[in-house]
Structures are given as structure tokens and as C-alpha cells.
N, C-alpha and C positions, 0 to 999 in steps of 0.2 A: 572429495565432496560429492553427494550423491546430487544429482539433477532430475527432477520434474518440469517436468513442462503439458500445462493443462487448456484446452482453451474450449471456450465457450459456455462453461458451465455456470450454473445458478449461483447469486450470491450465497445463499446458505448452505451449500455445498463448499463454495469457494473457502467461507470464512469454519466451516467442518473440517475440512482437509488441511488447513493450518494449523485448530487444534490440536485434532489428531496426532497429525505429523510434529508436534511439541512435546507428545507423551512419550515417543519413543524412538531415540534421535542416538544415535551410537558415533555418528559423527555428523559433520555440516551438513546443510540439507540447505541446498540453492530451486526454493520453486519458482516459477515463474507462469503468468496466468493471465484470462481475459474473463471475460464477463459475457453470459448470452445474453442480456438484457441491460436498460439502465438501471444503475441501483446506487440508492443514499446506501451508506454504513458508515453508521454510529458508535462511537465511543460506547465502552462498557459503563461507562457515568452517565451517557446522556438519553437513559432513558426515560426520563418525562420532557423531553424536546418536545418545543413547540413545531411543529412541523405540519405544513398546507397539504392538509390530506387529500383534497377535493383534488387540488391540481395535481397531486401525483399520480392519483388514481386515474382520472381524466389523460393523463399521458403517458401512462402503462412508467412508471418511475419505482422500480422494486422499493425496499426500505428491508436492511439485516442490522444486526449488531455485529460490533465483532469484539473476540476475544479479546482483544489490547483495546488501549485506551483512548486517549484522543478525541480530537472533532470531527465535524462529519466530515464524511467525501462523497465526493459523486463521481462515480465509474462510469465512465462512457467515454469513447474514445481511446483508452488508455492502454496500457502495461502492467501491468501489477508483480511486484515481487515480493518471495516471503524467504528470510533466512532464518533458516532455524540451527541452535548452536548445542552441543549437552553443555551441561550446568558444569562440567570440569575442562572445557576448552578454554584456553588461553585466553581469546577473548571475550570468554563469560565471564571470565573472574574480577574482569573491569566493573567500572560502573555504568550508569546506563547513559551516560554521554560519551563514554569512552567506544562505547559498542556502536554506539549511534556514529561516530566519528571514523571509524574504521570503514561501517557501511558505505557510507554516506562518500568513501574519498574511493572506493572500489568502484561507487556508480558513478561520479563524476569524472573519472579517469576514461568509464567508457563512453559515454558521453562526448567529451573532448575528442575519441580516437573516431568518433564518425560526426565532427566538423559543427559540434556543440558545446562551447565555452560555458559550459556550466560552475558555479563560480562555489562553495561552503561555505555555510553562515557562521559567523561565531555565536560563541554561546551567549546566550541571551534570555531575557524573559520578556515573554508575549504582554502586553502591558493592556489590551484592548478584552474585551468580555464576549469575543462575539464565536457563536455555536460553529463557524465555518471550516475548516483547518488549510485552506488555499486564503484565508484574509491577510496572515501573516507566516510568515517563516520562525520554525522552533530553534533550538539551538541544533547548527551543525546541517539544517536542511540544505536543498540544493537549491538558485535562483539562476534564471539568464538574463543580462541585463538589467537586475534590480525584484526580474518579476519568478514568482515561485512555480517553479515546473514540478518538482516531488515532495509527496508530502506522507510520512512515517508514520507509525506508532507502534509500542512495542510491551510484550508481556515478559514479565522475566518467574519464573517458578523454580525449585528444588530439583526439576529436572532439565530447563534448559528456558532456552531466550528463543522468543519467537517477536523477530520485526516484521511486520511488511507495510508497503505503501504503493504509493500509485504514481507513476510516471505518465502525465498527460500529454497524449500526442494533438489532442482537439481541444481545446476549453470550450466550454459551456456555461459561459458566465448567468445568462437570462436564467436558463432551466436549474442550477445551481441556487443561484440565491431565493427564486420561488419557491423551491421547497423546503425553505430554509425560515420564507417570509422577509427577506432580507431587501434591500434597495439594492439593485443589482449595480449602483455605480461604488458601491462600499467593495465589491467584491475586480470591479474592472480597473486595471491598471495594478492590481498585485497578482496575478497570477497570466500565468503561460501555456502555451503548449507547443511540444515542438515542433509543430507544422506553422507556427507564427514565422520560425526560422527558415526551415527548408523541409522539404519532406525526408520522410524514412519508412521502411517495413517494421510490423513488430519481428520478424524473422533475423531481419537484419540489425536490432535492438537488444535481440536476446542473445545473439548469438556474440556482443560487444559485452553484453551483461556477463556472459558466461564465460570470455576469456579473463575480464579484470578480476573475478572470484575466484578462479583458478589460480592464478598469484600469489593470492592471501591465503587461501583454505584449502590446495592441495588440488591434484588433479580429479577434472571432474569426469563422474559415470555415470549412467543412466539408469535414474530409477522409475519405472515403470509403473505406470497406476496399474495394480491389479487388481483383481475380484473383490479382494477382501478387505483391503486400505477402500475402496469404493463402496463396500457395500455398510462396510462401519460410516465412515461418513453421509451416508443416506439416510440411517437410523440417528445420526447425531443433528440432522441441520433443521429438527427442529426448536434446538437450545439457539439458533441465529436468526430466527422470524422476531422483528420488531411487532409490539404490539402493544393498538394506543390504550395508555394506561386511565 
């Protein structure tokens, strides 16, 4: 399994470099990432989202799209990981809960190994309408004590399976549901983050991420952002600028 590890860069960079890295994948691809900024990202469906542009803008709150599907999130605080599979790995060949389920018990194993009872959801359907993706847990998400710490989404193509999601180390309940237009007590009481529990480093996060993948997907190597993987994603992260329709 090849390893990236990116940090600080723009969301439409962020959500560039996953597509990208989905066109041409020869074997697993473990990325792992932060964010230089706060930023919403939107499901590839929720582009006519009602979304509080005043107050985002007023509080410097990026807004991308991203390539998978899903409800919003808002990146701040966070971890972010993105797996990507070729379209002929074992665990592509599954279906998309099956992929989801594998993810999903690689992160909670590491989770648990640095003193986080993180619990998998079973499968289930979201029964609630609302644009947020921390209001509820999907099938197979991660929760601690009831409340939802990672939250997924996933593209599957002819050439391979790109998840990624967001592991929250700070909630942001208030600035979360504002930009969302939402009652922020719809959103408080289902979502977590792991500094609720105890503190951690992202360093010391990824590097728990990056032993439980190795497990599953074979030993991990270092793949290198260079010039050129960088310089395509620069040219591509204008397809991730949200823009109000």
C-alpha cells in the first residue's frame, strides 16, 4: 500500500488530489490530510444546498464539492483520510457496504489501540432529511458512546473506489449547523470529537491509521507528492470550487 500524507492544503486541492489519485491507482493508496483552512464539502448531489453564505463568508468558511457523494462536512479540527482501491482488488469487488465495512473496522481497530472505544454501526438507513452528514451515522460509520466521530463517503468507477472521510478531533457544533442554516441543538448530542475523550496528535493518529491498513492492504511505502501529481491537481481544483447556483 502506497502512503501519502499531505497537510495543510486548500480544500480544492484536497478534494483534486483524491480524484486524481482514483484515475490511477495500481494498487491501494492510503492518503491521509488536513486542511489550511475551514471548509464545508458538499456531496456531488447537493449542489443547490441552501447554505448561509453571509455567515460563511463573514467567517472566512471555504465551501468545495467533492468527488463522492454524501452530506456536508465541515473540516476543521480534523484528520481526513482517503482510500483508494483499483477496480480488481479484492476489496473492490465487494459492494459498497462491504468496502465501507472493511474501512471502517481498520479505523476503529486504530482508534481503540490509542485508548478510543470506537464502536461500528450497523447497516441502516438514515430515516431523517437533513443536508448535515455528523446528524446521523450511515451504515457501518464509526460512533463513541452513541455520538458520531467519522463520517464517509465514497465513489466507486471502472477504475477503482475512492472513500474518504473526516475524523473529528474538535467539534464545531455552532459554526457547523450555521452554515448549514440548521438549529445547532439538532446537530449537538449526535456528534463527537476526540478531544471530548482525551487528547491526541494528528501524527500520533496517522501513524495508528497507518499500522491497521497495513494489515489489510499489505506493507505500507511512501508515496511522495511530486511536481507533477501537484501540478495536475492545481489545474483540476477548479472542478471543486462550490458555486452558488
Amino acid at each position: 500500500m502506497l502512503v501519502l500524507k499531505t497537510w495543510n492544503l486548500s480544500g480544492e486541492l484536497n478534494m483534486a488530489l483524491d480524484a486524481i489519485l482514483a484515475e490511477i491507482p495500481e494498487e491501494p493508496i492510503l492518503r491521509i490530510y488536513t486542511w489550511s483552512e475551514p471548509t464545508l464539502s458538499l456531496g456531488r448531489h447537493q449542489k443547490r444546498i441552501n447554505l448561509n453564505i453571509d455567515y460563511m463568508k463573514k467567517n472566512q468558511i471555504n465551501c468545495v464539492l467533492r468527488p463522492t457523494g454524501g452530506r456536508a462536512v465541515l473540516h476543521w479540527d480534523e484528520l481526513t483520510y482517503a482510500v483508494i482501491l483499483p477496480a480488481n482488488h479484492i476489496y473492490a469487488k465487494s459492494g459498497v457496504l462491504e468496502t465501507y465495512l472493511k474501512i471502517s473496522q481498520c479505523i476503529s481497530k486504530a482508534l481503540k489501540s490509542i485508548g478510543y472505544n470506537a464502536e461500528i454501526q450497523p447497516a441502516r438507513k438514515i430515516k431523517n432529511n437533513s443536508q448535515a452528514c455528523f446528524d446521523a451515522p450511515s451504515s457501518y460509520e464509526l460512533c463513541i458512546n452513541g455520538k458520531k466521530v467519522v463520517g464517509s463517503a465514497q465513489m466507486r468507477t471502472n477504475k477503482s473506489i475512492l472513500q474518504h472521510g473526516s475524523i473529528v478531533l474538535k467539534k464545531h457544533v455552532v459554526e457547523y449547523a450555521r452554515c448549514l442554516n440548521l438549529d445547532e441543538e439538532q446537530l449537538e448530542g449526535k456528534m463527537a470529537g476526540l478531544f471530548d475523550f482525551h487528547g491526541i496528535s494528528i501524527f500520533e493518529l496517522s501513524e495508528a491509521l497507518q499500522i491497521e491498513f497495513e494489515k489489510i492492504f499489505g506493507y505500507c511505502r511512501p508515496f511522495p507528492l511530486n511536481s507533477e501529481l501537484f501540478e495536475k491537481a492545481f489545474e483540476r481544483k477548479g472542478d471543486y470550487v462550490w458555486k452558488v447556483s
